[in-house]
C-alpha angles and dihedrals in degrees: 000000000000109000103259114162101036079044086050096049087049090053093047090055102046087053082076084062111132090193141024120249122260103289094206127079087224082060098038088052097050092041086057091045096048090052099047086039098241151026102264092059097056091054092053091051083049111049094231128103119263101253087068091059096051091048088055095049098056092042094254090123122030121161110057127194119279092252088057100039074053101050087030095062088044098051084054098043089056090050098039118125098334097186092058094047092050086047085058102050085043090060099041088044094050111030116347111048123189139265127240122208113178141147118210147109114299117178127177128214100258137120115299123269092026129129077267103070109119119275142157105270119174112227140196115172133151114231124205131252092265089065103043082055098054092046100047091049087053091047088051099043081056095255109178134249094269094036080061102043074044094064087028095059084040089061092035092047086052098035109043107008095043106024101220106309093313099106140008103028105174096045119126113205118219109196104192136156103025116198097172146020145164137172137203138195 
């Protein structure tokens, strides 16, 4: 399973972005040096030796391998303007909260052949703040892809399926088989 919903909060929260990250590999590579403070840490996060970092960094080399522009944009992206991704969590964690737009299988525990039966429903439902907290401090803490369906289904169980407490009261949400999703500050 491709990791759709950590990859969805990272994207949320890089839409606060003021400005884009570095485009070339040379300021990519300096960027990376000047944040983990030195050459030989960024080859290790990166999986090369030193020395092609350092020929990066001083232009010698400029154009890297698919599978390092790859792991090279990531490691930015990650790293990218970390006050105003923090300023971001903190919204959605405190006021404004996210919405969730999927498309996947979500079941409920009921008697077989009910309305209930599991099916592909697409989704778009705002969570509360409550919820976009829980599941920034998991992705944080490096929960994994089903930790975080697991808090997802939770918000959209309370949110959606059981409309804040007004119906269904007893109904337990499974979210499975996602074939989309998409999240939004």
């Amino acid at each position: 399973m491709v990791d759709q919903l950590g990859e969805s909060l990272d994207r949320a929260v890089e839409q606060a972005f003021t400005r884009p990250i570095p485009k070339s590999a040379q300021a990519q590579m300096k960027y990376l040096v000047k944040q983990l403070k030195g050459t030989k840490a960024v080859a290790q996060a990166l999986g090369v030796s030193q020395r092609t970092v350092e020929r990066y960094v001083v232009g010698k080399l400029k154009r890297p391998r698919k599978d390092l522009a790859g792991r090279l944009e990531r490691a930015v992206r990650k790293r990218w303007q970390p006050q105003i991704r923090a300023k971001a969590k903190k919204r959605a964690a405190s006021s404004d909260g996210i919405v969730v737009s999927t498309r996947a299988r979500f079941g409920f525990t009921a008697a077989p052949g009910s309305s209930d039966d599991a099916r592909v429903r697409h989704i778009t439902q705002a969570l509360s703040p409550r919820w976009a907290e829980q599941l920034f401090e998991a992705r944080d803490q490096g929960a994994t892809e089903q930790q975080l369906l697991n808090i997802a289904a939770q918000g959209l169980g309370e949110h959606y399926f059981r409309d804040n407490g007004r119906r269904a009261h007893d109904l337990m949400v499974e979210f499975t088989d996602v074939e989309e999703m998409e999240i939004d500050l």
